[in-house]
Each structure stands twice: as structure tokens, then as C-alpha cells.
C-alpha positions as CSV (number, residue, x, y, z in Angstrom):
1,X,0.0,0.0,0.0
2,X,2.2,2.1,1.0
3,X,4.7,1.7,-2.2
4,X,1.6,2.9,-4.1
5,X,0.7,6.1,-2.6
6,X,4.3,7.1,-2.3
7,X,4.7,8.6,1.4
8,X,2.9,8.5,4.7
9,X,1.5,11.8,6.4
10,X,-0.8,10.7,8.9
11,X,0.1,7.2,11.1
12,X,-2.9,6.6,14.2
13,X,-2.4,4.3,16.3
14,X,-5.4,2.7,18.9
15,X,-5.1,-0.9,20.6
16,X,-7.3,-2.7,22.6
17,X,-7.1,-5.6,24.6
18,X,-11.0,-6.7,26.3
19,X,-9.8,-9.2,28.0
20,X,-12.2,-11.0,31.6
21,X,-8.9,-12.2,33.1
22,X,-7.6,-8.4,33.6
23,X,-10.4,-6.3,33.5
24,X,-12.0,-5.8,36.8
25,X,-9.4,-7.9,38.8
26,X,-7.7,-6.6,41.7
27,X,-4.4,-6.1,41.1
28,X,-3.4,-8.0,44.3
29,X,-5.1,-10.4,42.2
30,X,-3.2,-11.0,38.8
31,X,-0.4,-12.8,38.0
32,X,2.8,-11.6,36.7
33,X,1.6,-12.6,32.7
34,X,-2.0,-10.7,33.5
35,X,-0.4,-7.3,34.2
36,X,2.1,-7.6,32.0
37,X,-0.3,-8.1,28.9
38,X,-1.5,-4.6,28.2
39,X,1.7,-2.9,29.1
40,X,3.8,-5.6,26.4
41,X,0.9,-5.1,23.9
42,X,0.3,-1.8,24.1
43,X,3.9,-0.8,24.4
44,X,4.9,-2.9,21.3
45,X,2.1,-1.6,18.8
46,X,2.8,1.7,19.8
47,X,6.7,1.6,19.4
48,X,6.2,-0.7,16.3
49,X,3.5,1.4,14.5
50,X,6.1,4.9,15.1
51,X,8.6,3.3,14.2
52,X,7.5,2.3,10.6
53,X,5.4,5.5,10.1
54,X,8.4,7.9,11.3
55,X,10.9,5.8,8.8
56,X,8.4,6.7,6.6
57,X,8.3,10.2,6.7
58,X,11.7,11.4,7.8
59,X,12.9,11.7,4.2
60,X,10.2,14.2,3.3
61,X,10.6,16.2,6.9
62,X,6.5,16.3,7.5
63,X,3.7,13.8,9.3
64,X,1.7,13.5,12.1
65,X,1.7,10.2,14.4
66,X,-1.6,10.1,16.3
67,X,-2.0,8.3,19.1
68,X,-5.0,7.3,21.3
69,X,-4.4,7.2,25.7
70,X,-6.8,7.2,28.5
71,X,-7.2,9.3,32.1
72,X,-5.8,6.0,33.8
73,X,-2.3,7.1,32.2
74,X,-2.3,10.2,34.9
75,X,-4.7,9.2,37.9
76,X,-5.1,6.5,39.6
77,X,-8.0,4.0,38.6
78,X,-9.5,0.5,40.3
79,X,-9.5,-3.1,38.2
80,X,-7.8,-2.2,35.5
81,X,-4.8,-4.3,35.7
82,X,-1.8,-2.9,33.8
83,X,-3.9,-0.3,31.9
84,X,-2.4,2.4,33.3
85,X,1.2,1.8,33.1
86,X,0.6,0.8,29.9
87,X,-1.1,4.2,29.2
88,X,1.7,6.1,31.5
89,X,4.6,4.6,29.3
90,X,2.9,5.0,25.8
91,X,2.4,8.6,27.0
92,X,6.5,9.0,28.2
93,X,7.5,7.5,24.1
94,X,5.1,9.7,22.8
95,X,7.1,12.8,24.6
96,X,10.6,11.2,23.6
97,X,9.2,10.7,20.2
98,X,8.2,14.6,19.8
99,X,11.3,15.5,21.2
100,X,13.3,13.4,18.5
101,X,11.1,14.1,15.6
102,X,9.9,18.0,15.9
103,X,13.3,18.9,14.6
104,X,12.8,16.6,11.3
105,X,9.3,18.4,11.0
106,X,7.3,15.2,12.0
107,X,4.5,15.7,15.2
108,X,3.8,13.5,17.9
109,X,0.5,14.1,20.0
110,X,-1.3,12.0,22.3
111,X,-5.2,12.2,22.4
112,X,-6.9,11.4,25.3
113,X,-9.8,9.0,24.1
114,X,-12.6,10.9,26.4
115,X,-11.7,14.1,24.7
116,X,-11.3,12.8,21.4
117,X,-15.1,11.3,21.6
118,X,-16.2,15.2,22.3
119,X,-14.6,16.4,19.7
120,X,-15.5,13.8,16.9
């Protein structure tokens, strides 16, 4: 796809994981693998999906990298496993990202997915 439009200008990046075993468990509760799950997953797409689109749009010096986090990233919130270090460390890359990429011309923002349902 991409070798047939010729450049990327827009990347946005969302994940979900529903998943019983996390969601609404105490976290004295999970395992090791349960809280790990959203913070390897979410982690990984986000890094992954930056990655490519920012390769991507280096050489012509302009693009935005959307991505999607929620209030658990900043407060605390109950039974939500590792949402919100998940949240918290997508929210830290997408700072170090903007940092490293404003200077090639290439935006970074983060979305909270509350606000970004009021705006749509």
C-alpha cells in the first residue's frame, strides 16, 4: 500500500485488549503474565506502528503520528490491571518521540480518548 501512494503523512495508532482475566481484577489479584499483557501489547504496537510510520516520513521532513491514551495514564483508577502503566509509558514514548522528531518536521500528539469522543 504504501509503495503505491508514495509517502505516509498521517500514522494513528489505537489498541485494545478486552480481555475478563484483567479487567475488573484486583491487582493483588493478577499474576505476573496478566499485568504484563496490556503494558507488552500496548507498548509494542505503539513503538512498532512509530517506528515504521516515522521511517516513513523522515525523508520528506513532515507527518503527524496520532495516538489514542486514556485518564488511567495520569490518575489512579481501580481493576484495571496494567492499563495504566501501559497508558503512562505509551504517554513517556510519545514525549521522547516529539522530542526526537519536531526537529525533522514530524508531530507526535497524544489524544486522550474521552476528549477525542467530544470532539468527533
Amino acid at each position: 500500500m504504501i509503495d503505491r501512494a508514495g509517502r505516509v503523512d498521517i500514522s494513528f495508532n489505537a489498541v485494545g485488549i478486552p480481555n475478563a482475566k484483567i479487567l475488573g481484577v484486583p491487582l493483588i489479584e493478577l499474576d505476573v503474565e496478566q499485568f504484563s499483557l496490556p503494558i507488552t501489547a500496548y507498548t509494542r504496537s505503539y513503538f512498532l506502528t512509530a517506528r515504521l510510520a516515522a521511517r516513513r516520513m523522515v525523508p520528506n521532513k513532515s507527518g503527524v503520528i496520532m495516538r489514542v491514551t486514556a485518564l488511567p495514564s495520569r490518575m489512579g483508577s481501580r481493576l484495571n490491571g496494567g492499563y495504566g502503566p501501559a497508558m503512562a509509558a505509551m504517554e513517556a514514548h510519545t514525549r521522547d518521540l516529539s522530542a526526537e522528531l519536531a526537529p525533522q518536521g514530524i508531530r507526535v500528539v497524544v489524544c486522550d480518548h474521552t476528549a477525542c469522543r467530544r470532539q468527533a
